[in-house]
Backbone as a printed PyTorch tensor [residue, N CA C, xyz], in Angstrom:
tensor([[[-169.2210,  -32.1190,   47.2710],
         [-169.0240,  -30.7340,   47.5900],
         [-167.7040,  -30.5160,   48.3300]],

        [[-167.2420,  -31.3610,   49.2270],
         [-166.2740,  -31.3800,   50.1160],
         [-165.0990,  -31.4260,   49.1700]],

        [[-164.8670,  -32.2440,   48.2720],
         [-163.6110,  -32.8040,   46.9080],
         [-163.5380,  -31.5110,   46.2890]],

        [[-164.8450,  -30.7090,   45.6500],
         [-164.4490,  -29.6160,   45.0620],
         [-163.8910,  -28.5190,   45.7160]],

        [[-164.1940,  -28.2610,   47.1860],
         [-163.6720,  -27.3760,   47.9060],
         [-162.1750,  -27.8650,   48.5950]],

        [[-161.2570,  -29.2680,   48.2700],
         [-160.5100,  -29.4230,   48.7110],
         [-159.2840,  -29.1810,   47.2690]],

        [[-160.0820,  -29.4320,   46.2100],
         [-159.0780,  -29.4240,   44.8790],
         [-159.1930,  -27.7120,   44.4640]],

        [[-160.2610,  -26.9470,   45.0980],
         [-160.1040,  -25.3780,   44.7050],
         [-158.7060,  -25.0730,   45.9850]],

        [[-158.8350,  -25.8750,   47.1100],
         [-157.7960,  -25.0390,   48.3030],
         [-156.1880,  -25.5180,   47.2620]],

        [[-155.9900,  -26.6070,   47.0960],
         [-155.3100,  -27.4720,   46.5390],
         [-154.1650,  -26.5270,   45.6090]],

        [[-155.1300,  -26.1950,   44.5050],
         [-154.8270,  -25.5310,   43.4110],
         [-153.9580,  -24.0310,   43.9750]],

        [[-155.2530,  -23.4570,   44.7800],
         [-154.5930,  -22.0430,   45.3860],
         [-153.4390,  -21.9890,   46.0520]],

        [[-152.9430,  -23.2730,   46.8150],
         [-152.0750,  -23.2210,   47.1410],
         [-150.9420,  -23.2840,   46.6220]],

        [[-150.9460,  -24.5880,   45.2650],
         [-149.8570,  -24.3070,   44.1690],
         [-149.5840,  -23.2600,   43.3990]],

        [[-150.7400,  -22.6340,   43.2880],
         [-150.5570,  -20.8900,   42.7510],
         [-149.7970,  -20.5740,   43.6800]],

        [[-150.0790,  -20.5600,   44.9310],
         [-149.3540,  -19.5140,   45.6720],
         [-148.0250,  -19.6900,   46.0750]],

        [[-147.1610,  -21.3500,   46.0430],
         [-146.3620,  -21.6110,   46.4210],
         [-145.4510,  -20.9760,   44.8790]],

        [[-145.9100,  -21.6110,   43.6320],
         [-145.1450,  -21.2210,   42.3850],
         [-145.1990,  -19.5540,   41.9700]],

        [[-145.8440,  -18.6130,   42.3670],
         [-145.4160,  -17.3600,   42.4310],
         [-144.4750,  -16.9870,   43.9360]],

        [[-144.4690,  -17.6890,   44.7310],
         [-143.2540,  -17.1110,   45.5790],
         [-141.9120,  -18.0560,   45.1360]],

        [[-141.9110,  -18.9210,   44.1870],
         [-140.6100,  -20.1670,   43.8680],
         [-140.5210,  -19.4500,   42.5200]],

        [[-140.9590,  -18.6180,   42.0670],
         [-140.9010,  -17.6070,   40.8660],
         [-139.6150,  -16.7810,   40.8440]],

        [[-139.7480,  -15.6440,   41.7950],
         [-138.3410,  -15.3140,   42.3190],
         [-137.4460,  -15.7160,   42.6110]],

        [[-137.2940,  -16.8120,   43.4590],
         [-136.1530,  -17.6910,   43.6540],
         [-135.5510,  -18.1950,   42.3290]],

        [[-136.4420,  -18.8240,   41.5730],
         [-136.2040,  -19.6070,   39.9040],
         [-134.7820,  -18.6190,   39.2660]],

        [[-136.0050,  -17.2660,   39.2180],
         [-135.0710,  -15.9710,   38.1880],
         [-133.8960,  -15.8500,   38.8000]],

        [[-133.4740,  -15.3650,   40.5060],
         [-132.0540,  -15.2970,   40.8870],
         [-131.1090,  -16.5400,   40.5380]],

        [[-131.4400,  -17.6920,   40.8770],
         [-130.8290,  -18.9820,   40.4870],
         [-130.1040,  -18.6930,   39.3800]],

        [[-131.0890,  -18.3330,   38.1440],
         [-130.2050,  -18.3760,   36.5240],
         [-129.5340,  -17.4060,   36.5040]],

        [[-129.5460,  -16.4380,   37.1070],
         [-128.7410,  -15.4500,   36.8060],
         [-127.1260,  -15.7230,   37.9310]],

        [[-126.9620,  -16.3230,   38.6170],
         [-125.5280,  -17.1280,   39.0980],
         [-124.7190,  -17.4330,   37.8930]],

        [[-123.5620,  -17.1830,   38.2930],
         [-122.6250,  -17.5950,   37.2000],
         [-122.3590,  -19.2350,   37.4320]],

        [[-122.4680,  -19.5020,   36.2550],
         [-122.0490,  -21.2470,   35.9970],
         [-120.8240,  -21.8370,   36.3300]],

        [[-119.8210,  -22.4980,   36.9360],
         [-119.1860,  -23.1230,   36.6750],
         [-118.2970,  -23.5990,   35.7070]],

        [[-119.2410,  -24.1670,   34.6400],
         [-119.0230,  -24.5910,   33.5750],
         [-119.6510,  -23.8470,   32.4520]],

        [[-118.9460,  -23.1130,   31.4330],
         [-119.7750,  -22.5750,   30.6280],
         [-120.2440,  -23.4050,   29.8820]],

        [[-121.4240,  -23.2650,   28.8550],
         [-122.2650,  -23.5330,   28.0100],
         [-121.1120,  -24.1940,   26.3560]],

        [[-120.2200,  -23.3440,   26.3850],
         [-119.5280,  -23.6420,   25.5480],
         [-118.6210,  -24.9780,   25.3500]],

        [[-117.8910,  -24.9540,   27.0300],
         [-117.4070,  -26.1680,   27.2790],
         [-118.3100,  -26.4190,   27.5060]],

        [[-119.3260,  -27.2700,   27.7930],
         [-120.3510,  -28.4650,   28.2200],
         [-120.5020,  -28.8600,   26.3570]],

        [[-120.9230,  -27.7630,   25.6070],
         [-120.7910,  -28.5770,   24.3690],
         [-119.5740,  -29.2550,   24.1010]],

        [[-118.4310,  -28.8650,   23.8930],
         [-117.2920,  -29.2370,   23.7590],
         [-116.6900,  -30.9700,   24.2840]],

        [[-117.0130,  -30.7190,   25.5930],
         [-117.4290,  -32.2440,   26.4430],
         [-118.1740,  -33.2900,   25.7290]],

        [[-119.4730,  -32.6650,   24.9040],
         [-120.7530,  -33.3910,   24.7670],
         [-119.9630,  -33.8470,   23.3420]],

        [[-119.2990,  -33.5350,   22.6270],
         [-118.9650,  -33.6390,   21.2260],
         [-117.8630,  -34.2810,   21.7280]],

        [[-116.9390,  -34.6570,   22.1340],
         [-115.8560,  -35.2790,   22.3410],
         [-116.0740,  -37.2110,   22.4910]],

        [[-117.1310,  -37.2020,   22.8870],
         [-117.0220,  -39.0930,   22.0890],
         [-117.3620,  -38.7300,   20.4960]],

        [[-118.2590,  -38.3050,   20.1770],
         [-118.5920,  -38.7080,   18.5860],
         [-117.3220,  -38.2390,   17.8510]],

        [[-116.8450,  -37.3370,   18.2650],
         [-115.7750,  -37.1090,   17.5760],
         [-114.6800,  -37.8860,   17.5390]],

        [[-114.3030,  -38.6400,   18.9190],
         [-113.4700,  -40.0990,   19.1490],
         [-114.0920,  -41.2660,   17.9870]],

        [[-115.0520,  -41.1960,   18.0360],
         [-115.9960,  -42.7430,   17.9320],
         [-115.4020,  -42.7190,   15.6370]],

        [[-115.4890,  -41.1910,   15.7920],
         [-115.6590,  -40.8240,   14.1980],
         [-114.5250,  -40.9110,   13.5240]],

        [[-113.1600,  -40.8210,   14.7940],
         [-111.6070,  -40.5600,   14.7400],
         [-111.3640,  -42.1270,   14.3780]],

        [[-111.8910,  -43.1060,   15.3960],
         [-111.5560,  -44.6190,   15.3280],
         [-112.4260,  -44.6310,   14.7490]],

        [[-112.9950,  -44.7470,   13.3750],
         [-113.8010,  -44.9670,   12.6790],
         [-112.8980,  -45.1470,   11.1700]],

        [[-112.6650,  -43.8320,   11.1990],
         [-111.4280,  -43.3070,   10.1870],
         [-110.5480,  -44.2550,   10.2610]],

        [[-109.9140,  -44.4110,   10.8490],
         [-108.5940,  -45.1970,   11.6280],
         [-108.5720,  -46.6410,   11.2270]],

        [[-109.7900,  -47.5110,   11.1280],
         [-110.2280,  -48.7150,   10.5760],
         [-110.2250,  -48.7920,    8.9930]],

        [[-111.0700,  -48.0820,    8.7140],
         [-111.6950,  -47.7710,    7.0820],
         [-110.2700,  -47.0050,    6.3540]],

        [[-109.4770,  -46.2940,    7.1800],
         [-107.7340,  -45.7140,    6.4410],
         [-107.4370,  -47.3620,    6.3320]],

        [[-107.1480,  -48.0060,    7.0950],
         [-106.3140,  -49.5460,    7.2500],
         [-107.2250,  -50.3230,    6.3850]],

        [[-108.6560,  -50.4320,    6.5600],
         [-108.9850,  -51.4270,    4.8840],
         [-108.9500,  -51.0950,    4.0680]],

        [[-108.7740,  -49.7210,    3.6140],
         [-108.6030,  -49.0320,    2.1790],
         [-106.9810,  -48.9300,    1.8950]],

        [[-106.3420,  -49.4050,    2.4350],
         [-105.0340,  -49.5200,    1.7590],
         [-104.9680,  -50.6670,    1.0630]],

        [[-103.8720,  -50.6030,    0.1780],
         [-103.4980,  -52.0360,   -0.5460],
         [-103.7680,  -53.7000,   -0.3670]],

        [[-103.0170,  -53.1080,    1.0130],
         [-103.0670,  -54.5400,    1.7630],
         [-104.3590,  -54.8810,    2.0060]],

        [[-104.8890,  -53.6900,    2.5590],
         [-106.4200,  -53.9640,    3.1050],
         [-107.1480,  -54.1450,    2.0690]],

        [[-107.0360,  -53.8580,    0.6960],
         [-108.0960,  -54.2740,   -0.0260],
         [-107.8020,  -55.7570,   -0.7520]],

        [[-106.7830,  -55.5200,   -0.3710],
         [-106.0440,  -57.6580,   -0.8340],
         [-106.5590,  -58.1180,    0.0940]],

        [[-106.3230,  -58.2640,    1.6280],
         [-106.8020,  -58.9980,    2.4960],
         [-108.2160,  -59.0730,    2.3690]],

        [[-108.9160,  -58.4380,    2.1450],
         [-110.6490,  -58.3890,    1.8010],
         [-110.8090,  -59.0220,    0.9990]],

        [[-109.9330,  -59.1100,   -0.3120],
         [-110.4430,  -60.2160,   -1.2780],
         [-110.2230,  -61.6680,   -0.9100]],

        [[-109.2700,  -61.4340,   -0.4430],
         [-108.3610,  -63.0260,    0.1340],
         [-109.3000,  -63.1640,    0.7480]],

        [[-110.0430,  -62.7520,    2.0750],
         [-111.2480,  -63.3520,    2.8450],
         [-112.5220,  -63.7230,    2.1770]],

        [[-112.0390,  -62.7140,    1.0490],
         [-113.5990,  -63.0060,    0.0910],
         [-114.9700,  -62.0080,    0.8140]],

        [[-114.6570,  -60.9500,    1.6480],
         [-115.5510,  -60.5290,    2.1870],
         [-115.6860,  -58.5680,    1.7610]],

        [[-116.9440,  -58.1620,    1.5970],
         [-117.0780,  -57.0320,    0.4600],
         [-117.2640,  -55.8700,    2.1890]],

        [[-116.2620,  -55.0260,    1.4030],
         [-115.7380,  -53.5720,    2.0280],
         [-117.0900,  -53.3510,    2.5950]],

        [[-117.6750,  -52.9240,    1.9330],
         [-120.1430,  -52.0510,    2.1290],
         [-119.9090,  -52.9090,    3.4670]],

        [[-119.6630,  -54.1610,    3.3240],
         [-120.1180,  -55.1950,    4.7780],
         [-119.5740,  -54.8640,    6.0820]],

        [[-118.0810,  -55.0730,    5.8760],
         [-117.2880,  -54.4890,    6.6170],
         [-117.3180,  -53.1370,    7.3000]],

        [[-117.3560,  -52.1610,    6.3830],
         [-118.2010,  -50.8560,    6.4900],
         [-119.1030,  -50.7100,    7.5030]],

        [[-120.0500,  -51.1010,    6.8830],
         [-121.5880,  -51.2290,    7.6020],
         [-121.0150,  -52.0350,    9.3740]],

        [[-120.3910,  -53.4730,    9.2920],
         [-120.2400,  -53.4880,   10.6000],
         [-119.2000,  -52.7080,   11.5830]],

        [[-118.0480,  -51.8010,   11.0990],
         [-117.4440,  -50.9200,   11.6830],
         [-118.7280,  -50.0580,   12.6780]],

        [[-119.3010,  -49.2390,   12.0420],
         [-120.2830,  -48.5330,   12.4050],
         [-120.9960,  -49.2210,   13.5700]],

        [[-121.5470,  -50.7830,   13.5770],
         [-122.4940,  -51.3470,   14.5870],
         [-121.5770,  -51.6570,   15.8490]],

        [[-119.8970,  -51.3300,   15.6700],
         [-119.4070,  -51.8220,   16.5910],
         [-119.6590,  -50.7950,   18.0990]],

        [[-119.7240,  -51.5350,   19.0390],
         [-119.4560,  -50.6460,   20.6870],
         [-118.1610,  -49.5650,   20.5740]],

        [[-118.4420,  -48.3250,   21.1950],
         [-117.6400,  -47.9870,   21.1620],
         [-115.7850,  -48.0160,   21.7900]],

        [[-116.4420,  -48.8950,   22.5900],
         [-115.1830,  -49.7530,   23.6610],
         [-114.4670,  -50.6490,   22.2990]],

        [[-115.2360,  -51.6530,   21.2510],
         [-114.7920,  -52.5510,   20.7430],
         [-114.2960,  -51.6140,   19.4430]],

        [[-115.0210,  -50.4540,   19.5240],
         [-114.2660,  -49.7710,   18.0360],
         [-112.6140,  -48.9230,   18.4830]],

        [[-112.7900,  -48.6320,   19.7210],
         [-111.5820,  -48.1900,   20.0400],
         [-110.5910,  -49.2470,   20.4460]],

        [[-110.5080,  -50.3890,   20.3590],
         [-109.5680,  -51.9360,   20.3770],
         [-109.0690,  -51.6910,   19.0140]],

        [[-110.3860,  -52.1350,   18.1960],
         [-109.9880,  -52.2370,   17.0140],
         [-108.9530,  -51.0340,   15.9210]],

        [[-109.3240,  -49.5830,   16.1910],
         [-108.9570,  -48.6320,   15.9880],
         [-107.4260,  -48.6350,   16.4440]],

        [[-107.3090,  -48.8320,   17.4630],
         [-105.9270,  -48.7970,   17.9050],
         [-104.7980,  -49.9510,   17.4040]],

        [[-105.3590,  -51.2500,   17.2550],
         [-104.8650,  -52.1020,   16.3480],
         [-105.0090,  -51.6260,   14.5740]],

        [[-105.4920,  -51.1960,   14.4810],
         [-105.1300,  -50.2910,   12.8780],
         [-104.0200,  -49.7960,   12.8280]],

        [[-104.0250,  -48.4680,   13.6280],
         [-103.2570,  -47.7390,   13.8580],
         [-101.8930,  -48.2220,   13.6860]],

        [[-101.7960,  -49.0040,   14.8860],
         [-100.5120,  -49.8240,   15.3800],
         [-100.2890,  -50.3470,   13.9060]],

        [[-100.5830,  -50.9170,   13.4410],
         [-100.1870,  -51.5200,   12.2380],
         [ -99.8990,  -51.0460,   11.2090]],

        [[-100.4170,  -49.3970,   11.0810],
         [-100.3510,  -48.7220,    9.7170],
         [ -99.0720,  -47.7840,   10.2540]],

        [[ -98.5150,  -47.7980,   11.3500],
         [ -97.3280,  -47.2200,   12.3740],
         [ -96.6160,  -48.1670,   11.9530]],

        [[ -96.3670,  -49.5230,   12.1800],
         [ -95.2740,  -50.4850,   11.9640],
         [ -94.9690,  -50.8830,   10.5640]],

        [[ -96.0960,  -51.1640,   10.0360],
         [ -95.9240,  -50.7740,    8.3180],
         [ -95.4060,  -49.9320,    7.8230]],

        [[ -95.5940,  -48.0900,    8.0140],
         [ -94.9610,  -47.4110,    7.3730],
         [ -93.5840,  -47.1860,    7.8800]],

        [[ -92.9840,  -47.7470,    9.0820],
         [ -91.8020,  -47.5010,    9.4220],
         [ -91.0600,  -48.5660,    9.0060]],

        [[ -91.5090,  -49.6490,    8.3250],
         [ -90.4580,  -50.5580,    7.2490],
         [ -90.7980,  -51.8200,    8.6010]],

        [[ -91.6280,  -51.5630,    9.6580],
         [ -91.4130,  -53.1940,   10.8580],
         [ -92.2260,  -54.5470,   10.0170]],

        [[ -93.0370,  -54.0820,    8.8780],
         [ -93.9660,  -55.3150,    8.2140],
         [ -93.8110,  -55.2350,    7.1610]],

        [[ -94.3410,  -56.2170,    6.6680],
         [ -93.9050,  -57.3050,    5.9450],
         [ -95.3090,  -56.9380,    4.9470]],

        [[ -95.5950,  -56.9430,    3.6300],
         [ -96.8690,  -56.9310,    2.9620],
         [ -97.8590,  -57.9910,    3.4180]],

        [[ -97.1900,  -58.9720,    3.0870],
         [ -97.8280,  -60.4370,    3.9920],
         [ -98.6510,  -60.1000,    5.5230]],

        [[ -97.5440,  -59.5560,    6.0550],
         [ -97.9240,  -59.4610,    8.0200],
         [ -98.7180,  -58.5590,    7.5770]],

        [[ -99.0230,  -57.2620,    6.9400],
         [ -99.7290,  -56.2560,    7.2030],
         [-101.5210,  -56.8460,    6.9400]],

        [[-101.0250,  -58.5050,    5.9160],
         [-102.5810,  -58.3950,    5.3530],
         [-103.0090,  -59.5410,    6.0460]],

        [[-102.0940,  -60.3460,    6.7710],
         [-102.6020,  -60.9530,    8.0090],
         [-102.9590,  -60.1090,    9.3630]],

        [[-102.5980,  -58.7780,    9.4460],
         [-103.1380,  -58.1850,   10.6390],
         [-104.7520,  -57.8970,   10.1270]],

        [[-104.5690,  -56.8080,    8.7450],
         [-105.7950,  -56.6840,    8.3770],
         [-107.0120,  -57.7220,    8.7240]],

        [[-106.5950,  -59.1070,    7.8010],
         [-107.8070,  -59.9520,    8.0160],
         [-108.4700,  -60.4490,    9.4290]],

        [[-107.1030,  -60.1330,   10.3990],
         [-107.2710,  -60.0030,   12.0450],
         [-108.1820,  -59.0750,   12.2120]],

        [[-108.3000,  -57.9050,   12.0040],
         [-109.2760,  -56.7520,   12.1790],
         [-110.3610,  -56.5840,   11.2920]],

        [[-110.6840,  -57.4690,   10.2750],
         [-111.8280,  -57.4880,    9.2770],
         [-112.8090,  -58.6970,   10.3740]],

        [[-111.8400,  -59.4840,   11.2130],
         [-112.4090,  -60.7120,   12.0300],
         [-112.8510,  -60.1330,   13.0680]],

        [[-112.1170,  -59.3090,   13.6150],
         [-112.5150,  -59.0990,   15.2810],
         [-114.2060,  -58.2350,   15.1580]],

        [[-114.0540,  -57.0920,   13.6170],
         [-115.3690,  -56.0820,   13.1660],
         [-115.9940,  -56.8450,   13.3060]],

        [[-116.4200,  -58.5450,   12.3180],
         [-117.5310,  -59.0470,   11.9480],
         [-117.4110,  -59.7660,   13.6800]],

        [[-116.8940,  -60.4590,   14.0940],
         [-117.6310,  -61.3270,   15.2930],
         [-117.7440,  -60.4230,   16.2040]],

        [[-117.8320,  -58.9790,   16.3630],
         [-118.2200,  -58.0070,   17.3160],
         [-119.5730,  -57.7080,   17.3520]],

        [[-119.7800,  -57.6810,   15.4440],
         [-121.2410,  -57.1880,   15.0930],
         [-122.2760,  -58.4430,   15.7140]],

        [[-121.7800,  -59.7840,   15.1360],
         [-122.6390,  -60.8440,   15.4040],
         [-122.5770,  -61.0090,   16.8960]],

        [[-121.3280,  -61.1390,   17.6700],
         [-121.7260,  -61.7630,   18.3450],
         [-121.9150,  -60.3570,   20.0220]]])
């Protein structure tokens, strides 16, 4: 008898505390934000959109010439490669990404060599796969 009359006070009291924290709740939201809603998305989309940029950035550099010679020369199939781009960290995809880059920069400005470009490649077909495994 005592338990039921302590979980009826119990209750009444959380009624009574959450209709006076009721009012408070509604003024709260109505404060202007800081940060709008718009930027906070904007923020929130800015890795995938990095992650998707160095993504590109890899898969541009094995789909070139070189890159698809160096793939054969390794003997190792693009889908694979592919597939482990994607499993990489995003710390290890932005290494790798930036070493693309760099290379498809020094290549098109006449600094490499067809050779060097498909020894960098098979450098970055290496660093993808022992990122995924290891």
């Amino acid at each position: 008898m005592k338990v039921r009359g302590l979980c009826t006070w119990n209750l009444g009291f959380a009624l009574l505390l959450g209709l006076a924290a009721g009012p408070m709740h509604v003024a709260a939201q109505d404060q202007q934000h800081v940060v709008s809603l718009d930027e906070l998305d904007q923020a929130a989309a800015r890795p995938v959109q990095s992650r998707q940029a160095n993504q590109a950035a890899v898969r541009e550099l094995l789909s070139t010439d070189a890159g698809q010679q160096a793939l054969r020369t390794a003997k190792v199939d693009f889908q694979r490669v592919d597939k482990a781009i994607g499993q990489l960290s995003d710390e290890d995809l932005a290494k790798v990404a930036q070493r693309s880059r760099q290379a498809e920069s020094d290549f098109a400005a006449g600094g490499f060599k067809s050779t060097l470009i498909i020894a960098i490649v098979l450098i970055v077909i290496l660093i993808v796969v022992l990122s995924v495994v290891f």
